[in-house]
N, C-alpha and C positions, 0 to 999 in steps of 0.2 A: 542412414536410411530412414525413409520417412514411415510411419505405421500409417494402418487406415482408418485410423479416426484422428489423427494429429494432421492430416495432409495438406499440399497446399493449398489446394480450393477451399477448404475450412478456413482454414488462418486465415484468407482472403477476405474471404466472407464474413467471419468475424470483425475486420478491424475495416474494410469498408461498412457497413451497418455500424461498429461504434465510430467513423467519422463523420458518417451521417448524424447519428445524435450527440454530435460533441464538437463535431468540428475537426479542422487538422492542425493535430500537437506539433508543437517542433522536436520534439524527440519523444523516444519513449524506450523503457528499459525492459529488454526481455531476456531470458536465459538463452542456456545454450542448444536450445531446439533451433532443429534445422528448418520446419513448417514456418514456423514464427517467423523468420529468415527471410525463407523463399515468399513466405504469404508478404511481408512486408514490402521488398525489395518489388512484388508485383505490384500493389497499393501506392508505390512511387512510379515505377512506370506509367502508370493510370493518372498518377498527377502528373508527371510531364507531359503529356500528351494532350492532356485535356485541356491544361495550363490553370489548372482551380486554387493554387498554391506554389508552396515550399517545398523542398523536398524533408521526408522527415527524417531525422538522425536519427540512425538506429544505434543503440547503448547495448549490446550483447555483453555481457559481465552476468555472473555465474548466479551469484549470491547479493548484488546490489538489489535488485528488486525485493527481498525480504529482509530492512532493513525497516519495517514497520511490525515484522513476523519477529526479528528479534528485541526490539524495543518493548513489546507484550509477553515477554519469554517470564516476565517477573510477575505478570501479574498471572498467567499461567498456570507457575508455579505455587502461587497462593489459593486460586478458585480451583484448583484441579482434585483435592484431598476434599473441598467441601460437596455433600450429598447432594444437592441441589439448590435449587430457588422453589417458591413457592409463588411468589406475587414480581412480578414485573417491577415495582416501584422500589423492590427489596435490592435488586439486581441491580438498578441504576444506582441506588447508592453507596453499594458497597463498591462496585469499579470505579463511580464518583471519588471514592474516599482512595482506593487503592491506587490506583493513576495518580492523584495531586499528592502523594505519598512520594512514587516514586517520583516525580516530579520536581520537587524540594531536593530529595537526594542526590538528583541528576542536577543541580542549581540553575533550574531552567525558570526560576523565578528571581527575580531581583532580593536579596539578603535582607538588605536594610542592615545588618547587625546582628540579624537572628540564626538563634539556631535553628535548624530542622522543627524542633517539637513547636517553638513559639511561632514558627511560620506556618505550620499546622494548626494549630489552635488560632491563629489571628485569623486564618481562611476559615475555618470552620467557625469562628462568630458573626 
């Protein structure tokens, strides 16, 4: 059942205005809301009709779309215990450092032969 701020004319309205600024996707991955759904499935009618496109694949799968929400679950877990920031320039560089951290770990960098720390250190000179 759909709620009244989830409904379908939202959803519509939503993702007509972001194809307006973006253009039409060929797919795109949303959970298991029903708005999303029906708002989508109308946003294809509207392109067959019009003939302005493709139709766009809808990718309904649960927990695919926080697969950038899980990938930051580490860095999360690091900045979450610290009290704050102070200076914006402080912030960039500590996620700078903590991302190419995990990064290495995750061997999303080419090796060469190195371990973790000296592929740390040869980025950080």
């Amino acid at each position: 059942m759909l709620s009244e701020r989830r409904d379908k004319p939202a959803a519509r309205r939503f993702f007509r205005r972001a194809i307006g600024n973006n253009g039409v996707p060929d797919r795109i991955v949303i959970d298991k809301s029903g708005a999303n759904l029906a708002g989508l499935e109308a946003v294809n009618v509207i392109l067959k009709f019009s003939g302005l496109g493709e139709f766009i694949k809808i990718l309904q799968i649960k927990y695919l779309n926080n697969i950038l929400e899980q990938d930051h679950r580490f860095t999360k877990r690091i900045t979450g215990r610290m009290l704050g920031f102070k200076a914006f320039h402080s912030v960039s560089a500590t996620l700078e450092g903590i991302e190419t951290a995990h990064m290495i770990r995750k061997e999303q960098f080419g090796t060469n032969g190195l371990n973790a720390f000296q592929q740390f250190a040869q980025i950080a000179a």
